[in-house]
Backbone as a chain_set.jsonl record, in Angstrom:
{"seq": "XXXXXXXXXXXXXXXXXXXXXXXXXXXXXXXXXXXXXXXXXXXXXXXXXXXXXXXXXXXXXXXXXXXX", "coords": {"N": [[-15.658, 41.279, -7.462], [-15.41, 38.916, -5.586], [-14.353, 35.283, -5.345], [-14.925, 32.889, -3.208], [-15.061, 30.259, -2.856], [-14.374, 26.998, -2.955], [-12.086, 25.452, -4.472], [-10.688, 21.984, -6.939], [-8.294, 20.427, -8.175], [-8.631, 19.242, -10.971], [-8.348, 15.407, -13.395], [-8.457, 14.524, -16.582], [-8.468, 11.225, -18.468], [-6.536, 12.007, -20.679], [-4.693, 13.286, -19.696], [-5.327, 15.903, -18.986], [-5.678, 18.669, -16.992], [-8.1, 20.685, -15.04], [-10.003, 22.948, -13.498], [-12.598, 22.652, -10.337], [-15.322, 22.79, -8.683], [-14.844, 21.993, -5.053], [-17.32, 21.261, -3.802], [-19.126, 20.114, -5.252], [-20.309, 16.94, -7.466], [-17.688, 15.223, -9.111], [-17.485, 15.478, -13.302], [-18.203, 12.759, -15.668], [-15.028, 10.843, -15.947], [-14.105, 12.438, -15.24], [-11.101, 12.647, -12.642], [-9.562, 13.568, -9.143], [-6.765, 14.993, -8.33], [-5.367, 15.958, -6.129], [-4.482, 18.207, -5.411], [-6.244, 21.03, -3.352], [-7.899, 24.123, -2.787], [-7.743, 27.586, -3.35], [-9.083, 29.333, -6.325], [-7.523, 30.067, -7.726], [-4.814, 29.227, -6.461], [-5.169, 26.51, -7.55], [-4.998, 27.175, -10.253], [-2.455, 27.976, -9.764], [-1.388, 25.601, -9.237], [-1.813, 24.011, -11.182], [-0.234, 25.138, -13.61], [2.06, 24.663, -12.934], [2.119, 22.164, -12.871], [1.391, 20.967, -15.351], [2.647, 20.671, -17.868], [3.131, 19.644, -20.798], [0.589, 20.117, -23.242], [0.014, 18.274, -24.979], [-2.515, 15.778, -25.46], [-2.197, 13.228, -23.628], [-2.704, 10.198, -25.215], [-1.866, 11.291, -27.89], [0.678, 12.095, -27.362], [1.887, 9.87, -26.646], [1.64, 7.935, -29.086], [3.029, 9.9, -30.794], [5.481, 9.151, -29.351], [5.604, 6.368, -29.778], [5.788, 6.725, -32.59], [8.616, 7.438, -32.989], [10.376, 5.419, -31.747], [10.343, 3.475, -33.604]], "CA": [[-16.389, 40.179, -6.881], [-14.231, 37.9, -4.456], [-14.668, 34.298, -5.163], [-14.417, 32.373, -1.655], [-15.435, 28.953, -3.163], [-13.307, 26.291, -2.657], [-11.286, 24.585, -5.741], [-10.189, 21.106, -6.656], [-7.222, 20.168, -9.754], [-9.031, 17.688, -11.719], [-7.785, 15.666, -14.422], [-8.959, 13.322, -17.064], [-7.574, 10.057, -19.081], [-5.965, 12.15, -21.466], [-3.73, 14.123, -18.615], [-6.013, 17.359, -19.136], [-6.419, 19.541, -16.464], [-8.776, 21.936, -15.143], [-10.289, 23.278, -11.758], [-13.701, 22.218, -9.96], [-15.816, 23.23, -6.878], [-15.231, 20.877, -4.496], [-18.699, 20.953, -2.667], [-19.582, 19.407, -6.526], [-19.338, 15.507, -7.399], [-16.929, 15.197, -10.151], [-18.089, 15.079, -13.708], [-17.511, 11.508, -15.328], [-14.164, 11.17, -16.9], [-12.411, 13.505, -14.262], [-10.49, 12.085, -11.375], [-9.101, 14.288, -8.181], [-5.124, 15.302, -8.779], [-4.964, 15.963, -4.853], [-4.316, 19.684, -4.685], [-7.683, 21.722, -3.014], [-7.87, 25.633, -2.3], [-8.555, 28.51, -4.013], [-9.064, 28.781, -7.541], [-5.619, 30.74, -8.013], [-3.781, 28.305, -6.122], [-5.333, 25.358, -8.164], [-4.388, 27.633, -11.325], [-0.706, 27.786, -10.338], [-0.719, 24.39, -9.625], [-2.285, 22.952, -12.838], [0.806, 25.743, -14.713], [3.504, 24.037, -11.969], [2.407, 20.15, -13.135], [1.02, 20.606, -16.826], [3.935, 21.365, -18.786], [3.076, 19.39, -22.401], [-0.387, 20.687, -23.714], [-0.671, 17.202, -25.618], [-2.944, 14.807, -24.733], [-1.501, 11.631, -23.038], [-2.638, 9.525, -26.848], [-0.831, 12.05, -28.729], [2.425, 12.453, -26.66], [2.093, 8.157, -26.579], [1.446, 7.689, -30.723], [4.303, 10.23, -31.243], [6.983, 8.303, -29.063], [5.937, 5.122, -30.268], [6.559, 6.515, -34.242], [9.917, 8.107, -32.931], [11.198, 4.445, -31.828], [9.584, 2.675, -34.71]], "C": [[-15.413, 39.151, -6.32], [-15.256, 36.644, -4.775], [-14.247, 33.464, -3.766], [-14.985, 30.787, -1.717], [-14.423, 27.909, -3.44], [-13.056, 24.939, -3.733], [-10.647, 23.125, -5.417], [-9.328, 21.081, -7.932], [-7.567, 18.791, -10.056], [-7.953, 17.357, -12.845], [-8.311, 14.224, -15.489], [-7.969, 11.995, -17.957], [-6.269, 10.543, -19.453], [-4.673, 13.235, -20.716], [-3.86, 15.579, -18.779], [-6.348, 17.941, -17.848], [-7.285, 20.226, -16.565], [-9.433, 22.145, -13.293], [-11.891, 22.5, -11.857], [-14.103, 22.433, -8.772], [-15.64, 21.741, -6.156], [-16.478, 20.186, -3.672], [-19.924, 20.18, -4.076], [-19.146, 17.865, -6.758], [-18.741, 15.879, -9.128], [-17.56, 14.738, -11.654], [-17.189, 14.029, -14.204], [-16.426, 11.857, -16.228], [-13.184, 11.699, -15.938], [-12.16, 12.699, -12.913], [-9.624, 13.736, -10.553], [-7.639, 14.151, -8.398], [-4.776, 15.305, -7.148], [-5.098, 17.286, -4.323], [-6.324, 20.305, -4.577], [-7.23, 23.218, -2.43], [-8.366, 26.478, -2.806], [-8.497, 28.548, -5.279], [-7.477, 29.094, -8.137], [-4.663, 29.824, -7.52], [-3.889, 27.257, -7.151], [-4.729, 26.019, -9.326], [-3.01, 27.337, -11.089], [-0.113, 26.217, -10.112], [-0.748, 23.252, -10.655], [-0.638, 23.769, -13.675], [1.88, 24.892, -14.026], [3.454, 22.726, -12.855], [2.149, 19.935, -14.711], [1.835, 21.307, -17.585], [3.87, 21.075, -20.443], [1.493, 19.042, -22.396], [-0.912, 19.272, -24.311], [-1.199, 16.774, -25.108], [-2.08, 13.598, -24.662], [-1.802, 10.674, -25.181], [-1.367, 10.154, -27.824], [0.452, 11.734, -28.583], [2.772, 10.776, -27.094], [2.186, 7.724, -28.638], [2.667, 8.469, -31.009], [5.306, 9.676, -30.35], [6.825, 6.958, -30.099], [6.239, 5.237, -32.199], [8.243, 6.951, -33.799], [10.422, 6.805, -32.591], [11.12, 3.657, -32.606], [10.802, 2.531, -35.947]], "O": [[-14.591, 38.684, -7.108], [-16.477, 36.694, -4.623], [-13.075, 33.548, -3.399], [-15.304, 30.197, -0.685], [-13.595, 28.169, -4.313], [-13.622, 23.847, -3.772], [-10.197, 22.819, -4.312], [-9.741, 21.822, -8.824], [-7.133, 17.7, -9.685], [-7.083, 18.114, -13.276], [-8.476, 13.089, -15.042], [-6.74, 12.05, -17.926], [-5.198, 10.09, -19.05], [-3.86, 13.842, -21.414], [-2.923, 16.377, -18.75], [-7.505, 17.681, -17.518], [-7.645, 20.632, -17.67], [-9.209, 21.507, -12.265], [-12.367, 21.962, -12.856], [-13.354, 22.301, -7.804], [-16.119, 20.672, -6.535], [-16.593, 19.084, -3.134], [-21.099, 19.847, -3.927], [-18.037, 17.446, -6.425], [-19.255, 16.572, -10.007], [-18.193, 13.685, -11.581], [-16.023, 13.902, -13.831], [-16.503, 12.752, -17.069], [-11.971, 11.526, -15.82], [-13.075, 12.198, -12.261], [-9.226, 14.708, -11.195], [-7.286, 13.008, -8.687], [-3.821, 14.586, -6.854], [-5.594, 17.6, -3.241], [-7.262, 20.095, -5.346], [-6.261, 23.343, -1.681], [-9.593, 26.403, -2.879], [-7.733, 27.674, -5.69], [-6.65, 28.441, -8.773], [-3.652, 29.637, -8.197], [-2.841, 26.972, -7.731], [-3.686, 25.429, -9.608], [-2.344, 26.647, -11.862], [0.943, 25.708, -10.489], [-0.138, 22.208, -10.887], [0.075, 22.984, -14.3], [2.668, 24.382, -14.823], [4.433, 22.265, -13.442], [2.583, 18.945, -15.3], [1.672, 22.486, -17.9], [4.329, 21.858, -21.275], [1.038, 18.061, -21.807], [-2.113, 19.023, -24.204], [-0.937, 16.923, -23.915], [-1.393, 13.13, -25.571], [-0.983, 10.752, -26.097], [-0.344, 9.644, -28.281], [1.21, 11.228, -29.411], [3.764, 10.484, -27.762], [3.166, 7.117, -29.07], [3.544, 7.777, -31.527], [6.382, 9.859, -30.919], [7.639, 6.6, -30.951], [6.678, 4.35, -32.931], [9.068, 6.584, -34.636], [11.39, 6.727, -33.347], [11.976, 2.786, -32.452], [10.548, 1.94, -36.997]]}, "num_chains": 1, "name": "protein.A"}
């Protein structure tokens, strides 16, 4: 089955990716990253930019005990 529906790289507070049709309005919470195409492209570009799995809180609560 060929998907031919056209992808957006959302992402929310917590610096979570994920894909989204773009002919859809965004649900709330998610903001537009920039990249649009196919879903495979948006895949390699969520693996290209999302490198630490934490959420944004997390990653932020563990620096601020590591300078503490």
């Amino acid at each position: 089955m060929t998907d031919n529906r056209s992808y957006r790289v959302v992402l929310n507070d917590e610096e979570q990716y994920s894909v989204w049709w773009t002919d859809r309005d965004l649900p709330a919470g998610w903001r537009a990253e920039g990249t649009e195409g196919s879903r495979d492209e948006c895949l390699a570009r969520i693996d290209e930019i999302w490198t630490d799995m934490r959420p944004l809180s997390l990653r932020q609560r563990m620096e601020s005990q590591a300078t503490a």
